[in-house]
BANUFI-793883 format. One record per residue (C-alpha): residue number from 0; residue in one letter; x negated, y negated, z negated. Coordinates in steps of 0.25 Angstrom, whole numbers, plus 2048, in hexadecimal, padded with zeros to 3 digits. Layout:
<NUM, A, <X, Y, Z>>
...
This chain:
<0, X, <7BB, 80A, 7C8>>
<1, X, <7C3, 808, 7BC>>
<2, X, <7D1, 807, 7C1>>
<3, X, <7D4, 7FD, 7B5>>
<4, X, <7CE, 7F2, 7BA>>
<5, X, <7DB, 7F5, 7C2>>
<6, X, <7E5, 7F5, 7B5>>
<7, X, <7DD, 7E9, 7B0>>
<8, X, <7E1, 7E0, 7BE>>
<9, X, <7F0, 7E7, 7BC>>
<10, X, <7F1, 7E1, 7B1>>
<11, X, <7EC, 7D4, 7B5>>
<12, X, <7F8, 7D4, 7BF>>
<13, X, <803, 7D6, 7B7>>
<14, X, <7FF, 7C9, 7AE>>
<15, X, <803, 7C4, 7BE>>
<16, X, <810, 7BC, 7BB>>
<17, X, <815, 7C2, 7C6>>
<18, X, <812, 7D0, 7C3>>
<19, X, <81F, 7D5, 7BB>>
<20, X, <827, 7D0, 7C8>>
<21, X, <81E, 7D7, 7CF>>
<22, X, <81E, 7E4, 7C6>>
<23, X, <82E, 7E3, 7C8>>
<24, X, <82F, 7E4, 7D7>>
<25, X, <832, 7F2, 7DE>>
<26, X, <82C, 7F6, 7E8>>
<27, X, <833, 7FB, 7F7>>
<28, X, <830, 80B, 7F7>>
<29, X, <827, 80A, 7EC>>
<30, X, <828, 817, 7E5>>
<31, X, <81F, 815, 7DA>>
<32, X, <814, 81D, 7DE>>
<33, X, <804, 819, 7DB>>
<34, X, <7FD, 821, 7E6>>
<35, X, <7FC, 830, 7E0>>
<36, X, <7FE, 83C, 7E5>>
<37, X, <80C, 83F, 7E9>>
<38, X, <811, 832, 7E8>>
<39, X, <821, 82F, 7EA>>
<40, X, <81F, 827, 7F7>>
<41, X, <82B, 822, 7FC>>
<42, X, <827, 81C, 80B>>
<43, X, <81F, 824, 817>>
<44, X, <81C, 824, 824>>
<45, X, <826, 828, 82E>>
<46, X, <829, 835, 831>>
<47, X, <827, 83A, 83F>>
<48, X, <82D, 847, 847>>
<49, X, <81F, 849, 84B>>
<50, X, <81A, 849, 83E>>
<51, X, <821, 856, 83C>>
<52, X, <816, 860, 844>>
<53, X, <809, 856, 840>>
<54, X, <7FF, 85B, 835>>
<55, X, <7FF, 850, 82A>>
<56, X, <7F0, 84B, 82F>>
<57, X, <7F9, 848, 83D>>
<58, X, <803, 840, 839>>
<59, X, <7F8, 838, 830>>
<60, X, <7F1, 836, 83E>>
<61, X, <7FE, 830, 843>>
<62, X, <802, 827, 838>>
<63, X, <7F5, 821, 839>>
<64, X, <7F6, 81E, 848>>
<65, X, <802, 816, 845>>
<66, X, <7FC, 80D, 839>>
<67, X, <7F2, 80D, 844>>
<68, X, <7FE, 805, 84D>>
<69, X, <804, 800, 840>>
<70, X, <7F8, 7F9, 839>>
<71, X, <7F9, 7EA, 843>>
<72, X, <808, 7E7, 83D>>
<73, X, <804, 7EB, 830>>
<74, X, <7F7, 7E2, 831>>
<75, X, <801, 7D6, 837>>
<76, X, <80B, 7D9, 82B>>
<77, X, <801, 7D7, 821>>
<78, X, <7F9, 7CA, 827>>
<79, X, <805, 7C4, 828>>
<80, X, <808, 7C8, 819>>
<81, X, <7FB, 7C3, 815>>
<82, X, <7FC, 7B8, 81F>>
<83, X, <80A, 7B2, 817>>
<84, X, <7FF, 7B5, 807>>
<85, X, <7F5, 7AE, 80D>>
<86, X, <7EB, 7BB, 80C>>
<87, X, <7DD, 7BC, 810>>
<88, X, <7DA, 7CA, 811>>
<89, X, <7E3, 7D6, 818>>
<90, X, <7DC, 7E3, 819>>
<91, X, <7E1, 7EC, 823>>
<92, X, <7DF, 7FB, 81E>>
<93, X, <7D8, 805, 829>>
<94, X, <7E3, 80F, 82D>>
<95, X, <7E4, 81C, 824>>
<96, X, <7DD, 827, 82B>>
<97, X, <7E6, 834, 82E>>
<98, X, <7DC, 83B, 824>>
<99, X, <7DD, 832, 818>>
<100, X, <7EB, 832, 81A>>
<101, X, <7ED, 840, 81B>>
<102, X, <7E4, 841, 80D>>
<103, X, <7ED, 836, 808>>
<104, X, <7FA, 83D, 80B>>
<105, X, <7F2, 84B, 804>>
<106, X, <7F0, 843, 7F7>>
<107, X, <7FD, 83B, 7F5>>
<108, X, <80A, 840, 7FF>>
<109, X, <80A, 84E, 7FF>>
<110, X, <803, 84E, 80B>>
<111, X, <80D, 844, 813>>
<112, X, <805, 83C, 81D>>
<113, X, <813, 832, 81E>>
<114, X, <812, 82E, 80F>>
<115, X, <804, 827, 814>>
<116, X, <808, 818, 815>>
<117, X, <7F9, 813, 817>>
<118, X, <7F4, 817, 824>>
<119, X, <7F8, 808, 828>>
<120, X, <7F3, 7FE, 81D>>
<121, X, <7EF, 7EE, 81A>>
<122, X, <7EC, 7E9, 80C>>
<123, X, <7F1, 7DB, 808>>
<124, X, <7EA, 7D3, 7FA>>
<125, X, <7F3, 7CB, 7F0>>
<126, X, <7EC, 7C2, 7E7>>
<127, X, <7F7, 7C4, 7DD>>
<128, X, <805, 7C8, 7DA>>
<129, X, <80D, 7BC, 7DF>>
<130, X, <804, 7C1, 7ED>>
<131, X, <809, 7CE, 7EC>>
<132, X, <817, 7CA, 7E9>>
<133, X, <817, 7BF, 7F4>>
<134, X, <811, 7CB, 7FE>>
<135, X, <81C, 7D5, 7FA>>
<136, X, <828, 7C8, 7FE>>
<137, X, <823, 7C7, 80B>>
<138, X, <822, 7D6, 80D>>
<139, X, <830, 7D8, 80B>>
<140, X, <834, 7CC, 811>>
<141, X, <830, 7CD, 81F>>
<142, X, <829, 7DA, 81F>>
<143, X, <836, 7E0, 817>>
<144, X, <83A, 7EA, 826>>
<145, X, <82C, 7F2, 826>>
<146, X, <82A, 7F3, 817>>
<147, X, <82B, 800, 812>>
<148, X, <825, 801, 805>>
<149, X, <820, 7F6, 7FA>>
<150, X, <81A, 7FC, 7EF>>
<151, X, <816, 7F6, 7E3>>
<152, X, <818, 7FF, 7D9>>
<153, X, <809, 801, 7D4>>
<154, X, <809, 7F0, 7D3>>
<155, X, <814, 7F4, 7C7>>
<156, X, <80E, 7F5, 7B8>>
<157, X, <815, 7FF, 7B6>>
<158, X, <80F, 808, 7C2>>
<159, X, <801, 811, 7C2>>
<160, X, <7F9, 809, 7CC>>
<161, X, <7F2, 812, 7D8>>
<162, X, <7E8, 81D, 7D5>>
<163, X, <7DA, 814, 7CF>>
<164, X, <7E2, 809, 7CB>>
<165, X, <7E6, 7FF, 7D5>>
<166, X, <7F2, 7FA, 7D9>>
<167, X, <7F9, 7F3, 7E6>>
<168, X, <804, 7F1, 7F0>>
<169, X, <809, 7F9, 7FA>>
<170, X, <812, 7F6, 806>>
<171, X, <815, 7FE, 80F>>
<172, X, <81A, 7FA, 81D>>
<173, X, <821, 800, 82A>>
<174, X, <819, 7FC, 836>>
<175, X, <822, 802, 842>>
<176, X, <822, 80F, 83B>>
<177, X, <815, 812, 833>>
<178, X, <814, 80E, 826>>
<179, X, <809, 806, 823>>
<180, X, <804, 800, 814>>
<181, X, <801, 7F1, 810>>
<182, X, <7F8, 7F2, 803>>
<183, X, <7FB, 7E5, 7FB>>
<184, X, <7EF, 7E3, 7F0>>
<185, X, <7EE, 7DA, 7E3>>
<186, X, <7DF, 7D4, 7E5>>
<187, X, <7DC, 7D6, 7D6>>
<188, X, <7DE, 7E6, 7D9>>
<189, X, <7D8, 7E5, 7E7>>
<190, X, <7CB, 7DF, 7E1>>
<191, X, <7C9, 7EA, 7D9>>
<192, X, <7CC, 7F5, 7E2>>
<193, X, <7C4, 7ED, 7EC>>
<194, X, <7B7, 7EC, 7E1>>
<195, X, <7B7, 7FB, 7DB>>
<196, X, <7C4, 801, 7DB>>
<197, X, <7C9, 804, 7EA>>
<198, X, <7C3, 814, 7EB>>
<199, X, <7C7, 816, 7DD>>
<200, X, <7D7, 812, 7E3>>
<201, X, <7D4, 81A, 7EE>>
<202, X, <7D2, 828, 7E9>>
């Protein structure tokens, strides 16, 4: 997959009138980082006594139980997000499993199983900027007590994009305790990574 068909639809969304509004947002928590290895990751999952005389593989295994109890009021948070944008499609991610989470962890945090956000996750698809921009407003202003982290920093053209290219927004919500990811997608990128370029984004 040649990751600049991914540039090329960048491009394309900066020539959106809305994009250098877009591009002067910040972020909630959003420490800048594209997804590499030791990544300054500013939110996690919260820390238990328990936690202290658990192998890291253990405390996965318990994280994912709760995105387990998690993932019902994280799917109603976002039909109803996509309920008020007049979306067609929600996809509802299968939980992380301990082991890919553990690996994840290994690659990216040092080994931390809390700095995985993802165990929980449900991806939302904006036609365009004005979506995305209409999608953040309603986050923060009725979801503003939960949210945790919005970020948007690989949206910016001044930022690397994520390892093969593509680009997105995350946000990260607490639901009763677990930390649990929406993954908000411009179509014109999802289409590509849904056509060629999804395994090349995720090694």
């Amino acid at each position: 997959f040649d990751s600049r068909l991914y540039d090329y639809k960048f491009q394309q969304l900066q020539d959106d009138p809305l994009y250098p509004y877009l591009n002067s947002l910040v972020g909630i928590a959003d420490g800048g980082e594209d997804g590499y290895i030791n990544e300054n990751k500013r939110i996690m999952q919260k820390p238990k006594k328990e936690y202290m005389n658990q192998s890291p593989l253990r405390i996965c295994h318990s994280l994912a139980r709760e995105a387990v109890a998690a993932l019902p009021k994280l799917q109603v948070i976002c039909a109803d997000i996509g309920g008020r944008l007049g979306m067609q499609t929600i996809a509802v991610g299968p939980i992380k499993k301990p082991t890919a989470a553990l690996l994840k962890s290994e690659r990216k945090y040092d080994g931390n199983p809390l700095l995985v956000t993802d165990y929980c996750r449900v991806s939302l698809f904006v036609a365009d900027i004005a979506t995305l921009l209409a999608l953040i407003e309603i986050v923060l202003s009725k979801y503003s007590s939960v949210v945790r982290r919005i970020k948007l920093s690989n949206l910016k053209s001044t930022h690397s994009s994520l390892i093969g290219g593509y680009r997105d927004c995350k946000i990260n919500v607490d639901i009763e305790g677990h930390i649990c990811e929406i993954q908000v997608h411009l179509e014109s990128l999802w289409n590509l990574k849904e056509e060629s370029g999804y395994l090349h984004y995720k090694r």
